[in-house]
N, C-alpha and C positions, 0 to 999 in steps of 0.2 A: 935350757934344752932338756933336761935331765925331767924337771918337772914336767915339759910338756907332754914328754914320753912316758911320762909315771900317769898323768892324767889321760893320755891318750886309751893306756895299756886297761887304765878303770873301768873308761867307758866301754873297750873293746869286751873285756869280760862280762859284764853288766849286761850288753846286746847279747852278746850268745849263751847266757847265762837264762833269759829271757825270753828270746826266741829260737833257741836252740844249734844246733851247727850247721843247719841246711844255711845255705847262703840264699836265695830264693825268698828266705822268710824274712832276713835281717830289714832293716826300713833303707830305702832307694837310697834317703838323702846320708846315709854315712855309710853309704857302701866303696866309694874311694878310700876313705878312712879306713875302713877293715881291710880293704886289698891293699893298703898300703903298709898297714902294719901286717900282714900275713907274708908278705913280701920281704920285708926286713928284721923282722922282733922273730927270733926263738921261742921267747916266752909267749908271746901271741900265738906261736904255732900249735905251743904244746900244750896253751886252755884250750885250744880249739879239738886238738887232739882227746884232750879229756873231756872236751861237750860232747865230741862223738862218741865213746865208749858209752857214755851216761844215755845219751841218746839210744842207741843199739840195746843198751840193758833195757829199760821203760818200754823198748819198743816189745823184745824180749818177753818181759814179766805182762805187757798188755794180753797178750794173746792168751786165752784160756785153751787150757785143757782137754781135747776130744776124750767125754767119757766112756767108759768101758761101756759092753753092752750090758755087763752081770749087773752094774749098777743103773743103766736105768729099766732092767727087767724087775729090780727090785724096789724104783721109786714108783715104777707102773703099778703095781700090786699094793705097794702100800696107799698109793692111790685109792685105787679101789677099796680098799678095806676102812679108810678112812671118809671118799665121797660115795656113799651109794646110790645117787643118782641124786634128780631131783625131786623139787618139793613132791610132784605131781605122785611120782611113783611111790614116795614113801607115802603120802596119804593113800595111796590105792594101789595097793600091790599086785592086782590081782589080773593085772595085765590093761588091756585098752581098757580106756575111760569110755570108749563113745557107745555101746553097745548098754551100757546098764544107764548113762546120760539119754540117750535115746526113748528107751524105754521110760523115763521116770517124766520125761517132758510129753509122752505119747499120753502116760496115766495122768498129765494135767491137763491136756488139751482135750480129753473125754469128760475128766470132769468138770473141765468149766462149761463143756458144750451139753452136759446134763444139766447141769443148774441154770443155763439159759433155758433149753426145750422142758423143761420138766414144769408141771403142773403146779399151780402157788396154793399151795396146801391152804393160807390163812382166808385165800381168797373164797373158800369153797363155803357151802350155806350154813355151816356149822357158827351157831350164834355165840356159843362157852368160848369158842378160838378168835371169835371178832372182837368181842369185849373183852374179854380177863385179857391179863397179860399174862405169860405164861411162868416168871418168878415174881414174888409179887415180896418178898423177902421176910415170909412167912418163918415161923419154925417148920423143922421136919412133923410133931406132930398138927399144928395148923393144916399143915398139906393134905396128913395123913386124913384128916377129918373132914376136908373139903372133899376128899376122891371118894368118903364113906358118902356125903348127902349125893353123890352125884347120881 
């Protein structure tokens, strides 16, 4: 009998050791077993007694701290001092992007619409521009003496 009770008292520790002292959590199939020992054993009372304290502490230490306001007026700031925005800004400081983006896509869509409408220079009756090529990979003075016989 003695050992049954020694083994009973093992397991009983071992569950609330495990799943803690709410009874709700222990498993279904040895909960006569725990109410029978909570019923009769002292000792069963008073691990139980000390799973709850242990419980109540953990539950205690889980709960963090509502911080001050000084400190997070002070992680705010260092925040900032640390992230100064993003990529965009720091490549362009100089406030919105879309006004100088605007403008530099307006300066390519004029000139591409010039170099379609504009007149093809090589195509014109000029005979020196149909035939030469225009580097011929001459020296500078070659060049210089081709533009003298011209």
């Amino acid at each position: 009998m003695k050992k049954d009770l020694s083994a009973e008292l093992e397991r009983f520790k071992a569950i609330v050791e495990t799943y803690g002292a709410r009874e709700n959590a222990w498993p279904k199939d040895e909960l006569p077993l725990m109410e029978k020992l909570l019923s009769s054993s002292d000792v069963a009372r008073s691990l139980l007694r000390q799973e709850q304290k242990f419980d109540r502490l953990l539950q205690d230490l889980s709960r963090p701290e509502a911080p001050s306001s000084d400190l997070l007026g002070r992680v705010m700031v260092n925040a900032e001092e640390i992230n100064p925005g993003s990529l965009l800004k720091s490549l362009w400081p100089f406030g919105s992007i879309w006004q100088p983006a605007a403008g530099m896509a307006m300066a390519a869509c004029l000139g591409i619409l010039l170099g379609f409408t504009s007149p093809n220079i090589l195509a014109s009756g000029d005979d020196y521009a149909q035939n030469d090529t225009f580097f011929s990979g001459d020296t500078m003075s070659d060049l210089e003496i081709d533009y003298e016989n011209l």
